[in-house]
C-alpha positions, 0 to 999 in steps of 0.5 A: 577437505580440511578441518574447521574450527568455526566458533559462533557467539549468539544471543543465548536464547532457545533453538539457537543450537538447533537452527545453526546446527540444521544449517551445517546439517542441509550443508551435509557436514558432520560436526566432528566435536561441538561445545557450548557455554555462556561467554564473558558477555551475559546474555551471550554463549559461544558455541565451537564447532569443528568441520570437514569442509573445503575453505570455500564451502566453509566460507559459505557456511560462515556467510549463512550463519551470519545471516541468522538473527541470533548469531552475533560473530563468526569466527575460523581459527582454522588459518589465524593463531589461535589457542584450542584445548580439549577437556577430557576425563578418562578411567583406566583400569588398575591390575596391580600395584605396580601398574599404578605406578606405571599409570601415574607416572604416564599421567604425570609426564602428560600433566594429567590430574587424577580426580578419582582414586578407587582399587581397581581404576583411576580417573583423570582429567586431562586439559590439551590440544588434540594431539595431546589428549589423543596421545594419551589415549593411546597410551592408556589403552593397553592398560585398558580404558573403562571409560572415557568422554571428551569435551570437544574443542574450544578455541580463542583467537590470539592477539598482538599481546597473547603472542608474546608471553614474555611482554607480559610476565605477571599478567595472568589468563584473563578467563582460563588456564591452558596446560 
């Protein structure tokens, strides 16, 4: 069993999330993170699901969705190159000043931005793969976390010219900016 990350753009229309999510559920697989949003095409959301599963059930899964009317392409990052980023926001208790600093400085090295600044906890916002936003949570931890949600995964496959940054020196993100 590995993970997938299966992103699904559809027709932005209502019970589509149902009717995809009822299919991996007859399936028997839990969705492990889940997000939504409109895409760059009006009238389209894109919908990034992350699964257990062996590559031939996941490839089952991808054939059944691809029969639903709404659903417009299926795609798994899982084997291909690609880029996926996490959004998180996190409170962290604050003790003493000197705490603080030793918080920030974490938060710093992660390139992490604090968003709210109150006596007794910070919050930060923290852009990253997986690893990355684990990472930090656990270096956050022994300070003690208050709170913290996490967006789940979003994913885009790279192409020829994202491969190499280098190529393209002054072009900028088409859509969003990655840490």
């Amino acid at each position: 069993m590995s993970r997938h990350v299966l992103s699904v753009t559809v027709r932005d229309q209502p019970g589509v999330l149902v009717r995809i999510a009822g299919l991996f559920a007859r399936r028997g697989f839990n969705i492990e993170s889940l997000s939504v949003a409109q895409s760059e095409v009006p009238g389209q959301s894109r919908t990034t699901f992350v699964v257990s599963g062996d590559d031939p059930t996941i490839e089952q899964v991808e054939k059944q969705l691809n029969k639903l009317i709404d659903v417009i392409s299926v795609v798994d990052h899982t084997h291909a190159a690609a880029v996926d980023r996490e959004l998180m926001l996190i409170k962290v208790r604050v003790r003493s000043p000197e705490e603080r600093v030793e918080i920030r400085q974490i938060a710093q090295d992660f390139r992490a931005r604090i968003v709210d600044v109150s006596r007794s906890a910070l919050i930060f916002e923290l852009t990253g793969d997986e690893g990355k936003v684990d990472a930090f949570i656990e270096q956050m931890r022994p300070f003690g976390i208050t709170e913290l949600i996490r967006t789940g995964r979003v994913a885009l496959s790279r192409t020829a010219a994202s491969t190499n940054r280098a190529s393209h020196p002054t072009q900028a993100p088409a859509v969003a900016r990655a840490s």
